[in-house]
C-alpha positions as CSV (number, residue, x, y, z in Angstrom):
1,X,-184.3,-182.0,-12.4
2,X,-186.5,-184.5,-11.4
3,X,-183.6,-187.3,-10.2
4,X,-182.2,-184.2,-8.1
5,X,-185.4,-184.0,-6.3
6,X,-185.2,-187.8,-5.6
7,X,-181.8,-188.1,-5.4
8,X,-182.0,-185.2,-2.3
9,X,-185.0,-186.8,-0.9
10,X,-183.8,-189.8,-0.5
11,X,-180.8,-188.0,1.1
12,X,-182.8,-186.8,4.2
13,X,-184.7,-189.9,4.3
14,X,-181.0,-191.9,5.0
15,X,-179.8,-189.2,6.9
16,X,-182.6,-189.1,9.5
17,X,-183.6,-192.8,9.8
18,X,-180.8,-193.6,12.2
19,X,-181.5,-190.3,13.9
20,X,-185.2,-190.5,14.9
21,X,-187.5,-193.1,16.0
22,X,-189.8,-194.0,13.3
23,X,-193.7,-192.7,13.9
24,X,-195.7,-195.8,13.9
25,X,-198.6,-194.6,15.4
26,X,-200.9,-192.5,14.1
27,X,-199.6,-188.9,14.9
28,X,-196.1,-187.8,13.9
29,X,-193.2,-184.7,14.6
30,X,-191.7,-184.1,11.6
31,X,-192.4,-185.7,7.9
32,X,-189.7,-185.0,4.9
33,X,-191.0,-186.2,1.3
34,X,-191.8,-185.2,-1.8
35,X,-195.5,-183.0,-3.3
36,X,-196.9,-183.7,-6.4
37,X,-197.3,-180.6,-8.4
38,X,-195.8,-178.7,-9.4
39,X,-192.5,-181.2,-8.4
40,X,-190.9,-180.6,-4.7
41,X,-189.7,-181.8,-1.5
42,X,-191.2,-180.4,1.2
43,X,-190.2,-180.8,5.4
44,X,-193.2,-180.4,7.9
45,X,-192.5,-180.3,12.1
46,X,-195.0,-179.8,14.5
47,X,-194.0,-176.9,16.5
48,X,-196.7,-177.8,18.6
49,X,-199.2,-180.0,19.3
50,X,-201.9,-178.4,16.9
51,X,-199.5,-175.9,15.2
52,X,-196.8,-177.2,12.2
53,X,-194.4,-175.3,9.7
54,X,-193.7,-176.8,6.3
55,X,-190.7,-175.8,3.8
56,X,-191.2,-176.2,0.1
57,X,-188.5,-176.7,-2.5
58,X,-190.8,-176.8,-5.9
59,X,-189.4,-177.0,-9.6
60,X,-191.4,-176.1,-12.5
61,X,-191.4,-175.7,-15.8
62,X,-190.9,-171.8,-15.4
63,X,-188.6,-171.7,-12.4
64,X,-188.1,-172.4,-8.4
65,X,-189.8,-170.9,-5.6
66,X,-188.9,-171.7,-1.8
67,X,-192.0,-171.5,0.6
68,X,-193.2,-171.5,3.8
69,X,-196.0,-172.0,5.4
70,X,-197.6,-171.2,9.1
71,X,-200.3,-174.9,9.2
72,X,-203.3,-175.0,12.1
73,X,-204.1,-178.3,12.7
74,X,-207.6,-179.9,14.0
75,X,-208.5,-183.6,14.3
76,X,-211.4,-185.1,11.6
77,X,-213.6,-187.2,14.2
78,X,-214.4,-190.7,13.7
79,X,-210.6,-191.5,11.4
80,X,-207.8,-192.1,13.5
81,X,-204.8,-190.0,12.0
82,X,-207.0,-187.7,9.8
83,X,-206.5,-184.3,10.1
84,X,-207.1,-181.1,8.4
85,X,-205.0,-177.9,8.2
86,X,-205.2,-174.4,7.0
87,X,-202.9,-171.4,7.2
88,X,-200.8,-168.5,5.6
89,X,-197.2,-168.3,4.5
90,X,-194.3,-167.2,2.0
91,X,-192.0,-167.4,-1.1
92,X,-189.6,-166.5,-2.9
93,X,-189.3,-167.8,-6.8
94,X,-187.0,-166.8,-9.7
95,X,-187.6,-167.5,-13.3
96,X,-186.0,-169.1,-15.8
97,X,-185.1,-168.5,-19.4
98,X,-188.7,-170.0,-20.7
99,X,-190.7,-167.9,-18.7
100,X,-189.0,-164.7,-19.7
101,X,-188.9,-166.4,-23.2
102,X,-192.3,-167.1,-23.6
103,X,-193.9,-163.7,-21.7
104,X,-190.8,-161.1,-22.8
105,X,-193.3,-158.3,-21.7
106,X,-193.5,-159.1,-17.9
107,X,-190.9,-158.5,-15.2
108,X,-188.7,-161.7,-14.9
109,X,-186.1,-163.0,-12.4
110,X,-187.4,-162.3,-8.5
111,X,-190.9,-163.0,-7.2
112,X,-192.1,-162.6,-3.9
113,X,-195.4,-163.5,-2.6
114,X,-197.9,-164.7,0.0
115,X,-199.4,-167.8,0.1
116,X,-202.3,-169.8,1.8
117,X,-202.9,-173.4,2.2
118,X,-205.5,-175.8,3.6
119,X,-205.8,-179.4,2.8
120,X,-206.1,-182.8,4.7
121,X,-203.2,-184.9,5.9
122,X,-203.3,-188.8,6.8
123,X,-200.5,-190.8,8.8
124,X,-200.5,-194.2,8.0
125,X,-200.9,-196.2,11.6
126,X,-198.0,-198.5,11.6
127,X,-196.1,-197.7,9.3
128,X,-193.8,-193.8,8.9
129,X,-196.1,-192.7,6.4
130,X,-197.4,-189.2,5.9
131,X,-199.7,-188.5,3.0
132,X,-201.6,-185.1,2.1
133,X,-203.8,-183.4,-0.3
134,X,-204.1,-179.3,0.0
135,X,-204.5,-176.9,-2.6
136,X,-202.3,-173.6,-1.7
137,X,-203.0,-170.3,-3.4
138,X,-200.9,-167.6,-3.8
139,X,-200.7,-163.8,-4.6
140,X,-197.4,-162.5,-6.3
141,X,-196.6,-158.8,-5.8
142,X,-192.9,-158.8,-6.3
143,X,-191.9,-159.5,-9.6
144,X,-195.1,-160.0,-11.8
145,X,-198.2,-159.3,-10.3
146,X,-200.5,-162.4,-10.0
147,X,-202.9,-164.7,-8.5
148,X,-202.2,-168.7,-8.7
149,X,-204.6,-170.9,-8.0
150,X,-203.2,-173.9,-9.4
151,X,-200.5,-175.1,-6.3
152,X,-201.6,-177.7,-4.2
153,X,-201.4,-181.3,-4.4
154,X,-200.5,-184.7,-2.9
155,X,-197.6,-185.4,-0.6
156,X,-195.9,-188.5,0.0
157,X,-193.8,-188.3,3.3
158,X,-191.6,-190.3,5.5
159,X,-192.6,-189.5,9.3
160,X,-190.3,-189.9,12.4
């Protein structure tokens, strides 16, 4: 599942190079890349100058989940391209054979949810670089009913 994730990223990465300028500088429009935990590729475009919405694609052991997410932005004085973010969004996951495997008594297939995010993101100056670190809780409500607090992570994007 893995070389799918990089085979697609790598796809958008070809796709939108000839279609967009590169961002060199130290702000950006939109970033596709990959996250780091739990495994997925993720697209983030300022909608405006201070407000961005990201898409997630994640794989995991127990399943997929698609999410969105609504990010503020503010500037972190005194680092040029530094920024913080916080903000609420979605998903929508289904499970997969282990998880109903492993946990037979809880509901399996659909889950639906709300999320939250905030974390810090960095564009490289000179070069179309976009790296972050948040940590994104979520409540389940569809499906089984839980909190998880272990989403989050660090993202590796291509900016243009």
């Amino acid at each position: 599942m893995r070389k799918l994730i990089t085979g697609i990223f790598f796809m958008f990465i070809a796709a939108a190079a000839p279609a967009q300028k590169m961002a060199m500088g130290s702000d950006y429009t939109t970033a596709i890349g990959i996250k780091f935990y739990p495994g997925s590729i993720t697209a983030k475009t300022f909608i405006r100058e201070k407000h961005a919405i990201e898409g997630l694609l994640s794989v995991w052991n127990y399943g997929t989940r698609i999410t969105g997410l609504y990010e503020f932005y503010g500037d972190i004085n005194g680092v040029e391209g530094l920024k913080y973010y916080y903000g609420p969004g979605v998903h929508l996951g289904f499970w997969n054979h282990d998880w109903r495997d492993k946990f037979p008594t809880r509901d399996g297939g659909a889950q639906f949810g709300f999320d939250g995010v905030v974390g810090l993101d960095y564009k490289i100056k000179n070069a179309p670089i976009n790296v972050s670190l948040d940590w994104q809780p979520s409540f389940t409500f569809v499906g089984y009913n839980y909190f998880e607090g272990g989403w989050g992570g660090i993202g590796l994007r291509y900016a243009f």
